[in-house]
matplotlib code that plots the C-alpha trace (Angstrom):
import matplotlib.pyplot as plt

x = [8.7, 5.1, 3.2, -0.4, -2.3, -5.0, -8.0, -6.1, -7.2, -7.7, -5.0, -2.6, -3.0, 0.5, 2.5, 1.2, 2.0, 5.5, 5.4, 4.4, 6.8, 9.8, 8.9, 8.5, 12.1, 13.8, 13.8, 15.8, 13.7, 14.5, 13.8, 11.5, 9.1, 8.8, 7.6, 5.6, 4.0, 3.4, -0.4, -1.0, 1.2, -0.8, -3.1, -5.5, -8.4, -11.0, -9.0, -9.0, -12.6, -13.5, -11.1, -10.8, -7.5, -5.1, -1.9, 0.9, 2.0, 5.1, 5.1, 2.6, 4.8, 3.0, 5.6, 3.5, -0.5, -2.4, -5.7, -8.8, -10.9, -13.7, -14.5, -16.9, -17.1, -13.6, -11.4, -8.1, -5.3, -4.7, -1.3, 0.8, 3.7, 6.7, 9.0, 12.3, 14.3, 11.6, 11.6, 12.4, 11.1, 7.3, 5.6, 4.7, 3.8, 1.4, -0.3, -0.7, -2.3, -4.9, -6.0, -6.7, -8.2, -10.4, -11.1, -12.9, -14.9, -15.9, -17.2, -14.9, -13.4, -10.4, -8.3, -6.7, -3.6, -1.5, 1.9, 5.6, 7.6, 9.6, 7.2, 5.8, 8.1, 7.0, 3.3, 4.3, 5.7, 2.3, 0.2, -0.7, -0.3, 0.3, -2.9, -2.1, -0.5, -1.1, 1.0, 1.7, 4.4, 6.7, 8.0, 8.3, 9.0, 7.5, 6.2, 4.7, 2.5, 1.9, -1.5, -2.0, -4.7, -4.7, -7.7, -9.5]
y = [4.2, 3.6, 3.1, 2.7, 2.1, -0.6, -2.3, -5.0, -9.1, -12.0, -13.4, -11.0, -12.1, -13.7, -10.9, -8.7, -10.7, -10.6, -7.0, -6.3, -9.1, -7.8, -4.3, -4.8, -7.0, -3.8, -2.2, -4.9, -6.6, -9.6, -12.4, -13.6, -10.6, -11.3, -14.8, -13.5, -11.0, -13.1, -13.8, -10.0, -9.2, -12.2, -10.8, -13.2, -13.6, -13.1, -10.1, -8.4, -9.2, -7.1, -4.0, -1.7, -2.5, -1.3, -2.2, -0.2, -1.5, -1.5, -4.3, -6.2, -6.2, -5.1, -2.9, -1.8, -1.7, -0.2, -1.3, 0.7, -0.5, 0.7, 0.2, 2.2, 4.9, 5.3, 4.8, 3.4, 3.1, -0.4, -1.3, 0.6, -1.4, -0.7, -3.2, -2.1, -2.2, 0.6, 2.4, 6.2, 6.9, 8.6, 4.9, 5.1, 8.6, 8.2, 5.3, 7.5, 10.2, 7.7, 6.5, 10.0, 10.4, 6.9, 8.3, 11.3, 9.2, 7.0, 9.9, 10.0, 13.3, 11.7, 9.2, 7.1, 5.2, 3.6, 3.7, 1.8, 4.0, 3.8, 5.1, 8.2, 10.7, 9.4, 10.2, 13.6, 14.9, 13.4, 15.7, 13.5, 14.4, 12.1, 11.8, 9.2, 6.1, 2.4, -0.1, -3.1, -6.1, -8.1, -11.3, -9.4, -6.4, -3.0, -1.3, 2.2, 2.6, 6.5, 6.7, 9.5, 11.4, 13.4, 15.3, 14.8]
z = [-19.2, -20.2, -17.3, -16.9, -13.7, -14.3, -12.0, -10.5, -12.2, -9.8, -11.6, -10.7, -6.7, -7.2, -8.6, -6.2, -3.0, -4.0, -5.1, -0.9, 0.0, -1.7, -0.5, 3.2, 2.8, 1.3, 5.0, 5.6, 8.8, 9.9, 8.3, 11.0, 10.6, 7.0, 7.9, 10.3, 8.3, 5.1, 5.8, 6.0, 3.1, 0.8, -1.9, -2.3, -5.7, -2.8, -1.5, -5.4, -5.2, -2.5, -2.3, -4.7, -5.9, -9.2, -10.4, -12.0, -15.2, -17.5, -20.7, -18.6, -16.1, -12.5, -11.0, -7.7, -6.6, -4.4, -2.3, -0.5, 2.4, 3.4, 7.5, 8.7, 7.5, 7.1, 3.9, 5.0, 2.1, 2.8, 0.7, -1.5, -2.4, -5.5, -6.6, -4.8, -8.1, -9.8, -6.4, -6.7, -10.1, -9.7, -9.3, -5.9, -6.2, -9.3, -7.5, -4.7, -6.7, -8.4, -4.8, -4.0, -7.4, -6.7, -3.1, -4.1, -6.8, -3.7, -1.8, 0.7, 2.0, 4.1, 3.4, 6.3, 6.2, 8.8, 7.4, 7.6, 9.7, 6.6, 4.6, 6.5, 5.3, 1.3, 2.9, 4.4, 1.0, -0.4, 1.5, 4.5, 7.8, 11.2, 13.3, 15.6, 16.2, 16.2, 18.6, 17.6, 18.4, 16.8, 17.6, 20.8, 19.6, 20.2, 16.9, 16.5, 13.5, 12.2, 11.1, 9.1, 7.2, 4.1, 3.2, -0.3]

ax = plt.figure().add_subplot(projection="3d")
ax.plot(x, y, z, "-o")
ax.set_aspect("equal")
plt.show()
């Protein structure tokens, strides 16, 4: 496979909406969390525009992206998402290794990220290790977020 990781194009907001979409649907949540978490899982032109954001890329195909945000003086790893079909073969974990690489180019000497549950265990083997948590609900239901750190 011939991947490259590329800045991500306004144009690609599309693609990777329903690269997160189709990735937070592969831990199988109900359907009524999907809906529910659509807005936050939307990649918007204006969103590109403002976060650093790159794009893994097979035959100009985008397989998976990743996002920074800077708040404070914090940098937060704000999506990492695969296609579930190219899950399990290095993506994720390349992406993950040019956000650290774009990190330190940034200046930062942390990097935050408030994780999936699903995903924390793919973070741990990455380096990162759990800091805290975030609480959040669902349609009702009680979530706890890992937030994790891994050090540049």
């Amino acid at each position: 496979m011939d991947l490259t990781i590329e800045p991500a194009r306004i144009e690609d907001a599309a693609a990777l909406t329903q690269i997160a979409v189709s990735a937070k649907r592969y831990w199988n949540y109900p359907e009524r969390w999907i809906e529910i978490w659509i807005p936050a899982l939307t990649i918007t032109p204006i969103y590109i525009s403002e976060h650093e954001t790159w794009v893994a890329v097979v035959d100009e195909k985008p397989l998976g992206f990743y996002s920074l945000n800077k708040e404070d003086d914090s940098l937060w790893l704000d999506n990492l998402w695969i296609l579930p079909e190219f899950m399990g073969q290095g993506i994720g974990r390349r992406l993950f290794r040019h956000a650290l690489e774009r990190s330190r180019a940034l200046g930062a000497s942390i990097l935050k990220i408030e994780s999936d549950p699903n995903a924390q265990s793919f973070y741990e083997k990455m380096g990162a290790r759990k800091t805290g948590e975030h609480q959040s609900a669902v349609d009702g239901q009680a979530r706890i977020l890992p937030v994790m750190e891994i050090n540049l």
